[in-house]
N, C-alpha and C positions, 0 to 999 in steps of 0.2 A: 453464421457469425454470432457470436458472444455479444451481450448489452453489458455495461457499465454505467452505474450511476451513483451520485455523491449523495451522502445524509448526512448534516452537521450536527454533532453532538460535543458534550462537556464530559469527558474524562474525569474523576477525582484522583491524580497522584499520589506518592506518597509525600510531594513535597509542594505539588499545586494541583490547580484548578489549570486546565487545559481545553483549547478547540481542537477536537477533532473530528475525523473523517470517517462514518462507518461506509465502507465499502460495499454497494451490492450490485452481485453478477446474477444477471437474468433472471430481476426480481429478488432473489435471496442474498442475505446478510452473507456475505463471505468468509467474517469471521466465524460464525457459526459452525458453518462449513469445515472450517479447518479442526476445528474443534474437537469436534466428531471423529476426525481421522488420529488425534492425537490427545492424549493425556493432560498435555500441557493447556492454561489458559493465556491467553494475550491481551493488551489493550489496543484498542483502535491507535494509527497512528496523527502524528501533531500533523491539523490540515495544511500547516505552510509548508513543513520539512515534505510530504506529503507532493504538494504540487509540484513543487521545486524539482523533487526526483523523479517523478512523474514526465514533467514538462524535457526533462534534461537527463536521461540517464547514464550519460556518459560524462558529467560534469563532474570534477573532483572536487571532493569534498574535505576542509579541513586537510589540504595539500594531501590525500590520499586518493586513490581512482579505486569507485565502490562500484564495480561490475554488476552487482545486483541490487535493487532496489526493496528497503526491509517495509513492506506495509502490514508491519503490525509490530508492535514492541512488545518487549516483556512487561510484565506487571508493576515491577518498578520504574518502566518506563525508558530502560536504555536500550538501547537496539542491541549491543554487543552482547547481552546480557543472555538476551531471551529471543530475540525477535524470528520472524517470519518471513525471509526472502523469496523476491523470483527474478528472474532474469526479463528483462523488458527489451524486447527486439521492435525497429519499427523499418517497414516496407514501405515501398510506396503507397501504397493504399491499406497495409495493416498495423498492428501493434498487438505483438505477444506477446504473454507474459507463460514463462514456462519454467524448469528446473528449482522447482519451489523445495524449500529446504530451510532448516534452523540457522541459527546464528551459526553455532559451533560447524554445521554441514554435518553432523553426528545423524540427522535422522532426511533423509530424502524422501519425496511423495512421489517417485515413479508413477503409481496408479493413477497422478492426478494426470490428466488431459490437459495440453496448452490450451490456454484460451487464447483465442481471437477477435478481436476488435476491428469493428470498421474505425480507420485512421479519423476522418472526418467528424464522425458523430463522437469518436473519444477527444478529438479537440476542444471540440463543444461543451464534452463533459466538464474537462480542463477546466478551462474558463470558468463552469460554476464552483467549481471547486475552488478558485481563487479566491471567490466573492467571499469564503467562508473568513478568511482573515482580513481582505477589507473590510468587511462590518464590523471586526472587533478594532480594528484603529479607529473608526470613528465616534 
């Protein structure tokens, strides 16, 4: 199985100052990761929109059903723009994320491997990933 774990950091937008969520799988920055296979650079994505699609990936958003979930944004920070999706499947006991791919679907990572999650300990993750926008309300 795959680990996942949450880093809270501060994005600078072109238009704010933002929380986000550096993603890393088994130990390494993921966006790094992607990096490497692709010309393009990204920004982490906002850790609320983040959990939200994470926690829910089948929730419609903005009265649209977004089948896959974009964790990573373009540079200027829209998803539609630029961003970095994958498909988020959950089992009883797992959660996939696989069919990783651009915004546009113009460029697919066949080569990447799904990753795997134990359901339980990605719950867990969950939760601290919450925490990242609780502390900023308060």
């Amino acid at each position: 199985m795959d680990t996942i774990s949450f880093v809270k950091t501060t994005v600078t937008g072109p238009c704010n100052n933002y929380t986000a969520a550096k993603i890393i799988i088994n130990g390494e920055d993921f966006k790094q990761d992607i990096e490497k296979l692709h010309i393009l650079t990204y920004n982490y994505q906002y850790a609320d929109w983040l959990y939200k699609r994470l926690s829910d990936p089948q929730e419609k958003i903005d009265d649209h059903f977004h089948p896959d979930v974009a964790i990573f944004t373009c540079l200027c920070t829209v998803d539609e723009c630029g961003g970095f999706y994958c498909k988020v499947t959950t089992t009883d006991d797992k959660v996939i994320w696989s069919d990783f791919h651009t915004s546009s679907r113009t460029n697919h990572y066949e080569s990447m491997s799904p990753l795997r999650f134990d359901k339980s300990a990605y719950m867990v993750t969950l939760e601290h990933l919450k925490t990242f926008t609780q502390e900023d309300e308060q």
